[in-house]
Backbone as CSV, one residue per row, in Angstrom:
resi,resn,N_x,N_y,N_z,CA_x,CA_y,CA_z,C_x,C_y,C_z
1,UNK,0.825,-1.207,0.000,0.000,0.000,0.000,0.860,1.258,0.000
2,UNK,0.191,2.374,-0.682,1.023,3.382,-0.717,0.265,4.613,0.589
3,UNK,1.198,5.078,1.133,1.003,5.731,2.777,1.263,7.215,1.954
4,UNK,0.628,8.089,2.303,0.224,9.489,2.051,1.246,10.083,3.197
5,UNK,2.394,10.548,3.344,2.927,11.783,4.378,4.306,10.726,4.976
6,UNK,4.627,11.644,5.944,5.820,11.760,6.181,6.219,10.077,6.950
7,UNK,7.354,9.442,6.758,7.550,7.948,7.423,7.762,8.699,8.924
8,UNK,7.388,7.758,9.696,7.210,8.030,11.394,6.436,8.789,11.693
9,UNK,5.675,9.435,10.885,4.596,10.137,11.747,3.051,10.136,12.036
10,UNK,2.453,8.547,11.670,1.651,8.086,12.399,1.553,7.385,13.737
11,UNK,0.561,7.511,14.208,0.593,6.880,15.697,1.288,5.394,15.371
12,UNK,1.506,5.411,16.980,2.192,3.693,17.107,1.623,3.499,18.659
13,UNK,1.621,1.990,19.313,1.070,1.393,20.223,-0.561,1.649,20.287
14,UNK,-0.958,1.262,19.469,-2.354,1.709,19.368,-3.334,0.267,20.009
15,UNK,-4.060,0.824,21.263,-4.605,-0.193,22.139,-6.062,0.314,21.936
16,UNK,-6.825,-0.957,22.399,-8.622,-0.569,22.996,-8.849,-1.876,23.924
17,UNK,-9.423,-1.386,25.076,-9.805,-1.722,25.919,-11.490,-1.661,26.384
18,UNK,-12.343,-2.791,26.050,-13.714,-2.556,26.984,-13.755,-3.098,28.026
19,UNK,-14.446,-2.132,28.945,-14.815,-2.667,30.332,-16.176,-2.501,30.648
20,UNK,-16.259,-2.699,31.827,-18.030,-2.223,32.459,-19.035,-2.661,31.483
21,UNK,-18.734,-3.696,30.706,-19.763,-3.970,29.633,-20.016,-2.917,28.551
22,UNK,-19.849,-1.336,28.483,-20.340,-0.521,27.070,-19.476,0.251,27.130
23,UNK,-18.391,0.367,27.947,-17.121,1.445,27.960,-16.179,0.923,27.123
24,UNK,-15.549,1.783,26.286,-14.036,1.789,25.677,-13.217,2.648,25.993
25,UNK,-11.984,1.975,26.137,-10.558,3.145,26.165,-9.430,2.569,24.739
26,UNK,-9.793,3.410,24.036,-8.085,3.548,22.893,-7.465,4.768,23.584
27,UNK,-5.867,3.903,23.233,-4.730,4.700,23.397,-3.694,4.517,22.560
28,UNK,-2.960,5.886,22.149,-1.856,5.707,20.889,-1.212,6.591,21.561
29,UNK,0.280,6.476,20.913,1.487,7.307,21.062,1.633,7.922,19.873
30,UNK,2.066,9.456,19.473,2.049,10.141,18.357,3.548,9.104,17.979
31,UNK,3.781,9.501,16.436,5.001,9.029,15.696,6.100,9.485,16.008
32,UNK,7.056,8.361,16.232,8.474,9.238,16.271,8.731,10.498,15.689
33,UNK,8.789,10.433,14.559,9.531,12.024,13.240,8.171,12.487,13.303
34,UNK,7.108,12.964,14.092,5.522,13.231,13.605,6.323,14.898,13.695
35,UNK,5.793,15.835,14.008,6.130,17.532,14.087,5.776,17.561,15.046
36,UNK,5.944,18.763,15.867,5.729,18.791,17.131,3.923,19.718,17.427
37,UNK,3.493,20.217,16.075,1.863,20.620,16.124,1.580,19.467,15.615
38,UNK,1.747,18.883,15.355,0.626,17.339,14.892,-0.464,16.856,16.290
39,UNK,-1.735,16.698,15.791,-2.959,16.646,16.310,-3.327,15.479,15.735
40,UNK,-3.745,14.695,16.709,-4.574,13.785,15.800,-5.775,13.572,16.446
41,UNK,-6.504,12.018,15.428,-8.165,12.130,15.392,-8.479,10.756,15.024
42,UNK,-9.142,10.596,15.974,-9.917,8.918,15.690,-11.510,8.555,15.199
43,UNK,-11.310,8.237,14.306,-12.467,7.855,13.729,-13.029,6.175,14.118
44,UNK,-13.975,5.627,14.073,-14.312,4.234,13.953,-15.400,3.934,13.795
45,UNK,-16.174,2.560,13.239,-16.824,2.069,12.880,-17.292,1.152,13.165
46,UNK,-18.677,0.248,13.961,-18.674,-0.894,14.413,-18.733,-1.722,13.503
47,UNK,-19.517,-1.709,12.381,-19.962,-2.467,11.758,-19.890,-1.626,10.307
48,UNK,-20.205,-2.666,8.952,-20.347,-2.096,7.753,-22.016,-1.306,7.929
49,UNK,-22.540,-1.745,8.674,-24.128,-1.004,8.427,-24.019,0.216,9.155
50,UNK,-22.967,0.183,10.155,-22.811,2.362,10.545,-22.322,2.581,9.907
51,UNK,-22.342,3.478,10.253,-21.586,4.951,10.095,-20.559,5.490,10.793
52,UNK,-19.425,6.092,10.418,-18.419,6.077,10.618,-18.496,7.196,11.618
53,UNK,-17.482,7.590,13.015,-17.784,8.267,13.877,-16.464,8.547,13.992
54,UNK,-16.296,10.094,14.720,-15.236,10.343,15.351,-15.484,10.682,16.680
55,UNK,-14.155,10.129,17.444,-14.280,10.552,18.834,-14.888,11.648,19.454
56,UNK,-15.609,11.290,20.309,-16.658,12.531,21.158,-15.475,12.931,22.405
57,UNK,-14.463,12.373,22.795,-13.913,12.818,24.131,-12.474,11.750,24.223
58,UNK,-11.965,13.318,23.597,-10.295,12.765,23.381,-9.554,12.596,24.969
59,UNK,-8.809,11.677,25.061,-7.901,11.913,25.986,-6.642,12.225,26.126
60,UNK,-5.737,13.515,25.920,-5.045,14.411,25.712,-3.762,14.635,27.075
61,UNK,-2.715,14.911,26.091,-1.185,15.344,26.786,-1.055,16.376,27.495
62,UNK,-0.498,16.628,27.802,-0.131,17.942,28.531,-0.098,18.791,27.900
63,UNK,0.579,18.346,26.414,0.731,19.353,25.408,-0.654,19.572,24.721
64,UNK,-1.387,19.005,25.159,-2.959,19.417,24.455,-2.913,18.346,23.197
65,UNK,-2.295,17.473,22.839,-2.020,16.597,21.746,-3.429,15.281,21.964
66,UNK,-4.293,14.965,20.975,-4.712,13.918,22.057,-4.416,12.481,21.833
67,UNK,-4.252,11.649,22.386,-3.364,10.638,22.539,-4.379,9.512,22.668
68,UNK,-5.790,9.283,22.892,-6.391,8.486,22.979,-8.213,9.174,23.295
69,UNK,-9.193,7.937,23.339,-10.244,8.542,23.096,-11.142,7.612,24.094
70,UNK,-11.871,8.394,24.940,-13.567,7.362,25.692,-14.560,7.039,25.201
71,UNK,-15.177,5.817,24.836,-16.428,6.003,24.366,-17.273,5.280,25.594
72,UNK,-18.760,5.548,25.249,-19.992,4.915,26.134,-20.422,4.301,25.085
73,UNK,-20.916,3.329,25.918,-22.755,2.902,25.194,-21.893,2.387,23.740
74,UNK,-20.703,1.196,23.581,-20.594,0.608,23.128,-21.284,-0.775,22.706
75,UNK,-21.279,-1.557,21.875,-22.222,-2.492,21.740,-21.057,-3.631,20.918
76,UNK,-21.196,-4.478,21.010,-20.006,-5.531,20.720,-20.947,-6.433,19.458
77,UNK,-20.319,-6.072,18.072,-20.806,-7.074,16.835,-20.336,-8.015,16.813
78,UNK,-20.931,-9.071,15.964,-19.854,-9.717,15.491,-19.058,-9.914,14.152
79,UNK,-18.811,-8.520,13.772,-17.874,-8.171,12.731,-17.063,-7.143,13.205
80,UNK,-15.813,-7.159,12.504,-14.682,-6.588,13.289,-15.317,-5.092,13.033
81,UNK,-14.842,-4.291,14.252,-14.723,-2.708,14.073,-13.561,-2.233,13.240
82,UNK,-13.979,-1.088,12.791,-12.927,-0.559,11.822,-12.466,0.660,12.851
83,UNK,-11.189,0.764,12.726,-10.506,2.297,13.943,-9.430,2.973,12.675
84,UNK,-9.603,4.564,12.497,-8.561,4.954,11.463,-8.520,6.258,12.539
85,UNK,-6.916,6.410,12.771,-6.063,6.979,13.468,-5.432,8.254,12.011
86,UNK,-6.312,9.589,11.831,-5.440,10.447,10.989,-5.031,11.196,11.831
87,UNK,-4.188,12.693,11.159,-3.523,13.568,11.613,-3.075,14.614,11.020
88,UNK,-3.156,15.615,11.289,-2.445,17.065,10.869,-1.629,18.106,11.453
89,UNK,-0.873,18.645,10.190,0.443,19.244,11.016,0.081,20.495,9.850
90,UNK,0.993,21.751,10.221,0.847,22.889,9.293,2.563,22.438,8.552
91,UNK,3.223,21.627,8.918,4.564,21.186,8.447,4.544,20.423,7.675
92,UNK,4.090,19.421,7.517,4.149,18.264,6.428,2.593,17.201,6.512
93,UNK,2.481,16.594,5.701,1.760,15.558,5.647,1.450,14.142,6.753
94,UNK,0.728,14.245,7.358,0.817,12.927,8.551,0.319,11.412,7.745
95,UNK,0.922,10.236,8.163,0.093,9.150,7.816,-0.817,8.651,8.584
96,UNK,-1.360,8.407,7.880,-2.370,7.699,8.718,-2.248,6.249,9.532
97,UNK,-2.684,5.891,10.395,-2.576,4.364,10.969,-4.264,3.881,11.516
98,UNK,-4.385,2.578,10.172,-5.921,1.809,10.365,-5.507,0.653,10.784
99,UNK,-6.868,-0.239,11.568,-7.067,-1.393,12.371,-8.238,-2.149,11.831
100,UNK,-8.678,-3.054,11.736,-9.489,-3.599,12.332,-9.917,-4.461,13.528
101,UNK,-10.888,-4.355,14.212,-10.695,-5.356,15.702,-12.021,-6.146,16.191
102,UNK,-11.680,-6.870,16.250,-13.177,-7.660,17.224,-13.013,-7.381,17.912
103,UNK,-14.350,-6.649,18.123,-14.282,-5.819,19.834,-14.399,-7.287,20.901
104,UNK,-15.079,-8.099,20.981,-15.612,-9.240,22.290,-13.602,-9.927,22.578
105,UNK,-12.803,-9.616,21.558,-11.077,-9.519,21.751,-10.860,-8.765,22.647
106,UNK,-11.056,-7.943,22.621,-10.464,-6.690,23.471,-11.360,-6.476,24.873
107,UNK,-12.244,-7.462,25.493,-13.183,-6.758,26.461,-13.036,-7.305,27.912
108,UNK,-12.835,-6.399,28.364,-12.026,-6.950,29.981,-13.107,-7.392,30.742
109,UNK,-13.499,-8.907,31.336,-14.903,-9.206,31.613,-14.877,-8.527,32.942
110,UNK,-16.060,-8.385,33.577,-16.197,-8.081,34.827,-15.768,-9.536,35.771
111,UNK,-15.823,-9.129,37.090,-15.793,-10.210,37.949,-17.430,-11.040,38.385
112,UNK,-17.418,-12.239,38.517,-18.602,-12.665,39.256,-19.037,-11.799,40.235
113,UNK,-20.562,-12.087,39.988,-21.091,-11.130,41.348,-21.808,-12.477,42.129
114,UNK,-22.650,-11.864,43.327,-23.057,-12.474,44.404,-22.459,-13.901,44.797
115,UNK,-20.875,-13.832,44.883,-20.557,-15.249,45.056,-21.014,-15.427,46.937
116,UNK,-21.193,-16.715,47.017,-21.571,-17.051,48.415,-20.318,-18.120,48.873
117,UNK,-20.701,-18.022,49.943,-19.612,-19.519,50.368,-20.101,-20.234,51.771
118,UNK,-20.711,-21.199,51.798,-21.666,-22.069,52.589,-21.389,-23.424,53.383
119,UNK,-21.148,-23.522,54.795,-20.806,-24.743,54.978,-22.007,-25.566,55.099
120,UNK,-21.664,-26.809,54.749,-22.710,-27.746,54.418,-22.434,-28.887,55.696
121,UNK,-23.025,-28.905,56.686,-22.626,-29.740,58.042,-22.648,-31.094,57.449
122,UNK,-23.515,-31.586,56.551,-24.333,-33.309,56.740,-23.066,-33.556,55.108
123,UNK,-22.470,-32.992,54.955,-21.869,-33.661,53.566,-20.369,-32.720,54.587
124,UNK,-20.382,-32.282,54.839,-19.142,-31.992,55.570,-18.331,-31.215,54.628
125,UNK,-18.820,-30.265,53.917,-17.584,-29.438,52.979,-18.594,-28.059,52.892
126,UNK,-18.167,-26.886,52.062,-18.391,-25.808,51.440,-18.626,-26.064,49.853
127,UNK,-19.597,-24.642,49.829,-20.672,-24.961,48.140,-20.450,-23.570,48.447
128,UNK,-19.633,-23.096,47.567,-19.490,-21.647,46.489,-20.232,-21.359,45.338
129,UNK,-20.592,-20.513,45.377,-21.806,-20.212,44.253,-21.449,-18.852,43.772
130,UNK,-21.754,-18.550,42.338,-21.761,-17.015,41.815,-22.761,-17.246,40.514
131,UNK,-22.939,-15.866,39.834,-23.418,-15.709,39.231,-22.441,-15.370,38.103
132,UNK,-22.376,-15.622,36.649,-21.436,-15.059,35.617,-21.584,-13.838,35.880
133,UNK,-19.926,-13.283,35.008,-20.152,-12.093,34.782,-20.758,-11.749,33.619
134,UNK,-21.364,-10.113,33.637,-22.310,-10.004,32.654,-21.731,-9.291,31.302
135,UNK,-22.001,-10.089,30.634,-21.131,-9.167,29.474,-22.410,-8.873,28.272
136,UNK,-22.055,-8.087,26.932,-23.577,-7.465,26.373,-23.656,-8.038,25.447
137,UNK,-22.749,-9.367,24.903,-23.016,-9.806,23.499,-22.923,-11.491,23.706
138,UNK,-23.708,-11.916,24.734,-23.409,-13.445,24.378,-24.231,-13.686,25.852
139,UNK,-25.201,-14.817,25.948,-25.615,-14.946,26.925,-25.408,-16.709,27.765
140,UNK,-24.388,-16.683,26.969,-23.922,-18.711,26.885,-23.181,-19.046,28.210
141,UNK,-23.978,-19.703,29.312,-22.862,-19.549,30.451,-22.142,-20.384,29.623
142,UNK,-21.744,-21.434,28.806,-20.833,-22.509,28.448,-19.770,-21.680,27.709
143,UNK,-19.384,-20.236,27.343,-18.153,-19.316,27.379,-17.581,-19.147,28.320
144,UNK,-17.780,-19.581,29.690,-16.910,-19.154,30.685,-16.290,-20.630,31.444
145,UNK,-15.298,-20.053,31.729,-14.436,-21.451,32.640,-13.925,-20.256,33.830
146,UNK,-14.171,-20.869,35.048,-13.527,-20.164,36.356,-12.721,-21.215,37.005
147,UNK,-11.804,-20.619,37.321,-11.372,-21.148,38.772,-11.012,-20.850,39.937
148,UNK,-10.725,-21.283,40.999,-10.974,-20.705,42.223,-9.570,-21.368,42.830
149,UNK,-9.201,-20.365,43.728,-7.719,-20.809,44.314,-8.105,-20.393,46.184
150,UNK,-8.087,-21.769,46.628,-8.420,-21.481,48.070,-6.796,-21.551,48.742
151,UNK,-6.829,-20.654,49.569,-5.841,-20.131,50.285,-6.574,-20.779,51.842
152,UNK,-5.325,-21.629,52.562,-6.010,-21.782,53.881,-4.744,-21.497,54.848
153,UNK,-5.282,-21.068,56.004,-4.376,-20.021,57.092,-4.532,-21.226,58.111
């Protein structure tokens, strides 16, 4: 492929992270050789049936540069998201840096909730119980494997 602007001056380490079930965090590092006004801007896409969006709430350097982006009220397809990382300088030309990603890749599950822990006198042991964690695109407990590490004092 042929890259539009200057070598080194698209982002690099480019991460996304979901949590809390509809939250995202991307984060990038500007380019080595980028200029020192270079700004950049994230665009993305869940699916071919949206529409393409740019970040509502950059997360930004000291230098006012922004370096990564929050979203809400994410929703997890199952076709990869598209992420395109551009940029501008009043000095030269920036390249651009694109992704695609399966978001349900990238999604940090929550922990079990209401676990219990119960002694059972007439069978003589403990019965631990929880509930999965809840995640927004799959409702299969047979996706999850736990395990449990008892520590005894």
């Amino acid at each position: 492929p042929v890259f539009v602007g200057m070598n080194g001056s698209a982002i690099v380490n480019f991460s996304c992270v979901i949590y809390n079930i509809s939250f995202m965090n991307c984060t990038w590092q500007a380019g080595k050789d980028a200029p020192g006004d270079t700004q950049y801007f994230l665009y993305w896409q869940n699916s071919r049936d949206d529409k393409e969006m740019e970040c509502e709430l950059y997360i930004k350097d000291e230098n006012g540069r922004n370096t990564g982006c929050r979203f809400q009220n994410v929703t997890i397809k199952t076709e990869k998201a598209y992420f395109l990382v551009n940029g501008t300088s009043k000095d030269s030309l920036i390249q651009f840096y694109d992704e695609h990603i399966q978001l349900y890749k990238i999604e940090k599950l929550m922990s079990p909730s209401n676990i219990t822990v119960t002694f059972d006198e007439i069978e003589n042991n403990y019965v631990i119980q929880w509930q999965r964690p809840q995640i927004s695109h799959s409702n299969i407990d047979k996706c999850f494997k736990y395990e449990i590490h008892i520590r005894y004092k």
